[in-house]
C-alpha positions in Angstrom: 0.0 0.0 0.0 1.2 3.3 -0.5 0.7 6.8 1.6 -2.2 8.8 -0.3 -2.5 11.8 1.9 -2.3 12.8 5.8 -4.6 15.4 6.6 -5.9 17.5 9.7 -9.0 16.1 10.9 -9.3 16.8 14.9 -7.9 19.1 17.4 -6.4 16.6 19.7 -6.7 12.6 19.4 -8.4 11.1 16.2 -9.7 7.6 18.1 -11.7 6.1 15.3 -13.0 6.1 11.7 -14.7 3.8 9.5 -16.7 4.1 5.8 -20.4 4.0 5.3 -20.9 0.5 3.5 -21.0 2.3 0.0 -18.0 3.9 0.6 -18.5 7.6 -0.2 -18.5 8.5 3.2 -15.7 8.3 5.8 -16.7 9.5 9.4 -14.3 10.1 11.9 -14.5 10.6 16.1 -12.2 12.4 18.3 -11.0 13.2 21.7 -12.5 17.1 21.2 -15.8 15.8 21.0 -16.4 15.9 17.3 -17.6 13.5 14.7 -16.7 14.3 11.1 -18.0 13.1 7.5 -15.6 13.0 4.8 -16.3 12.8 1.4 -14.5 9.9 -0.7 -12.0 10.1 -2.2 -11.8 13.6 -2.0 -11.3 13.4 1.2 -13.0 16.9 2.1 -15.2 17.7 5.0 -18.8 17.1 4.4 -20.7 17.5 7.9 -19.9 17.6 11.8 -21.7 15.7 14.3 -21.6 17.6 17.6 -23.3 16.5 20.6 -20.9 15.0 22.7 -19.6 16.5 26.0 -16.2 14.7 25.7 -14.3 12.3 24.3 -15.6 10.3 21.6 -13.9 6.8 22.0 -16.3 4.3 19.4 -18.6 4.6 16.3 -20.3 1.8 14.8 -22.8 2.1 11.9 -25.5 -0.5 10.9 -25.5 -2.7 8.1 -27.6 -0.1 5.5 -25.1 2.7 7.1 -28.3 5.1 8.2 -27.8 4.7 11.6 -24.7 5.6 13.6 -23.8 5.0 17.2 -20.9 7.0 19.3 -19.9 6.3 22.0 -18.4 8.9 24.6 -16.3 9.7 28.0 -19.7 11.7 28.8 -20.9 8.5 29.7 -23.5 8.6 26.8 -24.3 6.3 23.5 -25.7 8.7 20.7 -27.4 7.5 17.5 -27.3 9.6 14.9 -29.2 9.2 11.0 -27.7 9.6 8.5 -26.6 10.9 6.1 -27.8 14.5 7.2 -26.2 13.4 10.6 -29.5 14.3 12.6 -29.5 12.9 16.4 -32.0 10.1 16.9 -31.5 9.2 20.4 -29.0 10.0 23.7 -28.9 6.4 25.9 -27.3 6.2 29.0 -26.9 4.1 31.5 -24.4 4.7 34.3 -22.2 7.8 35.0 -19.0 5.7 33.3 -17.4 6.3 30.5 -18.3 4.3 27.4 -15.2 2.3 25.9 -17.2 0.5 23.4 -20.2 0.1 20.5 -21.3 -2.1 18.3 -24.8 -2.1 16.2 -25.9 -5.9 15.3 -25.7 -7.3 12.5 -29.2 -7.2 11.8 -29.6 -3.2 12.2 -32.1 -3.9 15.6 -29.8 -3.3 18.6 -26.4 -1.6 19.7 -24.4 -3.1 22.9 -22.3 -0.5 24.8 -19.6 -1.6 27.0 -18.1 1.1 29.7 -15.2 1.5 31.9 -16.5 -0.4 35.2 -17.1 -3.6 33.6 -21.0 -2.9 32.5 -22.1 -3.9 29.1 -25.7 -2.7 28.6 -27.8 -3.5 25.0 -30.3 -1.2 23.8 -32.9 -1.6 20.4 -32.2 1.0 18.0 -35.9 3.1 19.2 -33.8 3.6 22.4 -35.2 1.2 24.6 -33.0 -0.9 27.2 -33.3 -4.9 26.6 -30.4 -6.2 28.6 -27.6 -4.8 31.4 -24.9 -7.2 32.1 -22.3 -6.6 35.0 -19.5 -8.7 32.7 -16.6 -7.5 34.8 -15.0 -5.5 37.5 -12.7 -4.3 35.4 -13.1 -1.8 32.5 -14.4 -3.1 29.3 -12.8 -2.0 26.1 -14.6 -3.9 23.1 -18.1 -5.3 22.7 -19.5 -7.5 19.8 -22.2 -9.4 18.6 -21.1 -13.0 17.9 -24.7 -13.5 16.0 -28.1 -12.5 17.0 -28.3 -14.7 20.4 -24.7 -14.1 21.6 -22.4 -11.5 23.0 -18.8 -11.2 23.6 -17.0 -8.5 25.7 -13.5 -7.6 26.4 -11.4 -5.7 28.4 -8.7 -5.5 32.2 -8.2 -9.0 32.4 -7.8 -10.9 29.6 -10.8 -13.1 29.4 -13.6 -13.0 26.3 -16.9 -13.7 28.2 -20.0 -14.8 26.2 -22.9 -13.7 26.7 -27.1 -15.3 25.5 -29.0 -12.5 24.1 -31.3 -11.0 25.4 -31.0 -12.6 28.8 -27.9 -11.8 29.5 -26.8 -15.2 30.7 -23.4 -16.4 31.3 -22.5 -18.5 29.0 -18.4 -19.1 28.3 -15.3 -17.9 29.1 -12.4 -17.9 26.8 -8.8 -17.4 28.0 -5.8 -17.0 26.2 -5.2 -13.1 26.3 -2.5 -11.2 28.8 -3.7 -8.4 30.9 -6.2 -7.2 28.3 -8.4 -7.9 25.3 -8.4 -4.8 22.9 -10.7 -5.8 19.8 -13.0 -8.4 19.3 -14.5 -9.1 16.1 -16.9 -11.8 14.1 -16.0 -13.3 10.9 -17.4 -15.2 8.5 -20.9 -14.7 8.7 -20.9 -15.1 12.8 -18.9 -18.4 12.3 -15.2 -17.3 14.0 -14.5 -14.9 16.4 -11.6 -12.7 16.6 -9.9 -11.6 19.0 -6.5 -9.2 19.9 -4.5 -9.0 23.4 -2.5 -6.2 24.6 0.2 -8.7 24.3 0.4 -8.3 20.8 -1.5 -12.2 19.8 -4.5 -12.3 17.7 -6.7 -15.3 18.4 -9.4 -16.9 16.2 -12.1 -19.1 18.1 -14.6 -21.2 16.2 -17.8 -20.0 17.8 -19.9 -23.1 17.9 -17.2 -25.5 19.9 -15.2 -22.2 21.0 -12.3 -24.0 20.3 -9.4 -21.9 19.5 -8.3 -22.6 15.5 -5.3 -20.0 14.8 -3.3 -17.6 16.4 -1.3 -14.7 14.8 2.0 -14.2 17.2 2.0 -10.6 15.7 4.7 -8.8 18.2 8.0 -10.1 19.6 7.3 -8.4 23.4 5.7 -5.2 24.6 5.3 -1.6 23.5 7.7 1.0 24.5 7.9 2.3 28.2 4.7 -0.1 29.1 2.4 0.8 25.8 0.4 -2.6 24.6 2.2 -4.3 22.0 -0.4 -3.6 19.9 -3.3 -0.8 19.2 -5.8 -2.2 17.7 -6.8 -4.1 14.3 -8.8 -3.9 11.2 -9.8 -6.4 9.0 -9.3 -6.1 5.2 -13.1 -6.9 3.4 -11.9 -10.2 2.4 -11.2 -11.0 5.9 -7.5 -12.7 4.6 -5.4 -9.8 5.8 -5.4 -7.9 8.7 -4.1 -4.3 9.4 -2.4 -4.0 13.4 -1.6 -0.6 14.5 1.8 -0.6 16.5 3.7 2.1 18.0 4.9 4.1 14.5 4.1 1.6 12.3 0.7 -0.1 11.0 1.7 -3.2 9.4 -0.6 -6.0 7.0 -0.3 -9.6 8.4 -2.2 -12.5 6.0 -4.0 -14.1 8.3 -3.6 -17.7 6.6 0.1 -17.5 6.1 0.6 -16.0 9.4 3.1 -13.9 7.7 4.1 -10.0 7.4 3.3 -8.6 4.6 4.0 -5.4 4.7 4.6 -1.7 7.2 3.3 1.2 6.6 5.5 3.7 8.5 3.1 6.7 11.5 5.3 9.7 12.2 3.2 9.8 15.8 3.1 8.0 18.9 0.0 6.2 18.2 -2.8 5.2 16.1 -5.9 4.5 17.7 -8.5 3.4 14.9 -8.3 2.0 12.1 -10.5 0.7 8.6 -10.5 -0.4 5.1 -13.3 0.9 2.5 -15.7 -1.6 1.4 -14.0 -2.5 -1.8 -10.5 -2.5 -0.1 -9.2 0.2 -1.8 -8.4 2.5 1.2 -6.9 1.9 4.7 -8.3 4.9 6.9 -5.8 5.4 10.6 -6.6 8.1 13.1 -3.8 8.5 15.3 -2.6 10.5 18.4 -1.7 13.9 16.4 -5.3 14.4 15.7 -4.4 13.6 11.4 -5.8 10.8 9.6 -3.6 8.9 7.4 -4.8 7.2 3.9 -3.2 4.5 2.5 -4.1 3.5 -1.3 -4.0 -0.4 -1.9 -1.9 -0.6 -4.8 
């Protein structure tokens, strides 16, 4: 892949991004509050989202892209419609900040997990269906496995499962160091994902939960105590995955376990990351408030 174009995009930490499922639109979330629309490939500024008190940590669209969920230090999920970006509903639950959102894959519901361990689902009219006190520990990544189940992740290490809408206990999967990052379904629902703060990415078959293949993707920690890794997007595919490190995103194939290629950050980190539908263009928002595109050459 090669460097497109870096551009200013928010004031202090750019902490995610991802493209509408057509691909026109990229939409950004930052540390001053802010989510922005960005026209592709012309990368301009098409709209601003404002709403949020804080921080905005996680976006999530659903599957037709005209519903989009944030999720904030201000303790709040927002959903917003798009594409004229008009707020739909403010949830909340607890005074915590939220670490985490996903929509489902059928465009009904949207699962929040916060710091304090909570995970809480809501249907997309606004309405609470299930609270679940997953962990003690902060929560950093939700996702729906499939319609029935729910994984979180976060301090700790474990991947707990969750039945839908019960909220019912239903596995725990070890394997991660100190903390799970990113958790992710592939496949249709059929394998789940997962990344540790140890710099391993682990694939689990999610009707034995057995674990099929690991990705050893670091050789030890981050600098001064950083994870080993940042975070992980998966190419549309689903063969190739992008890892943000310290100064350096790099493109692992997942079935050859091998490194493909690095794509060099002049910052200390890069928080979010995602490819465009067709796989043309890797998006990374990273500490210095700049998104970098890569063009898949």
């Amino acid at each position: 892949m090669r460097e497109h174009l870096v551009f200013e995009a928010h004031s202090s930490y750019a902490l995610g991004v991802l493209f509408t499922p057509g691909g026109e639109t990229m939409i950004s979330a930052g540390m001053d509050g802010l989510i922005k629309l960005w026209a592709v490939p012309g990368w301009k500024p098409v709209g601003t989202l404002q709403g949020h008190e804080n921080s905005v940590n996680a976006l999530s669209l659903s599957p037709d892209g005209k519903v989009l969920a944030s999720g904030s230090t201000d303790a709040t999920v927002r959903l917003w419609s798009l594409p004229e970006g008009s707020p739909l509903h403010t949830l909340r639950d607890r005074k915590k900040t939220v670490a985490a959102v996903r929509i489902s894959p059928d465009g009904c519901r949207v699962a929040a997990g916060s710091y304090g361990g909570r995970a809480v689902v809501w249907t997309l009219d606004g309405k609470q269906e299930t609270a679940i006190a997953a962990s003690k520990k902060n929560l950093s990544t939700v996702t729906f496995v499939d319609g029935g189940v729910l994984a979180t992740g976060g301090l700790g290490g474990q991947i707990l499962l969750w039945a839908l809408p019960s909220g019912e206990p239903l596995i725990a999967l070890p394997g991660h160091e100190t903390a799970v990052l990113a958790l992710r379904a592939l496949d249709g629902g059929r394998t789940l994902a997962s990344l540790g703060y140890e710099g391993v990415a682990r694939f689990w078959d999610t009707k034995s939960w057995d674990e099929v293949r690991n990705l050893q993707l670091t050789s030890g920690p981050g600098p001064a105590g950083a994870p080993a890794v940042r975070g992980m997007a998966f190419a549309p595919d689903e063969k190739t995955v992008a890892v943000a490190r310290e100064g350096v995103v790099q493109i692992w194939s997942i079935e050859e376990a091998r490194l493909m290629e690095e794509l060099p950050v002049s910052t200390r980190a890069v928080n979010g990351m995602a490819f465009s539908p067709d796989g043309r263009w890797l998006a990374a928002g990273a500490a210095d408030g700049k998104i970098r595109i890569w063009e898949n050459s």
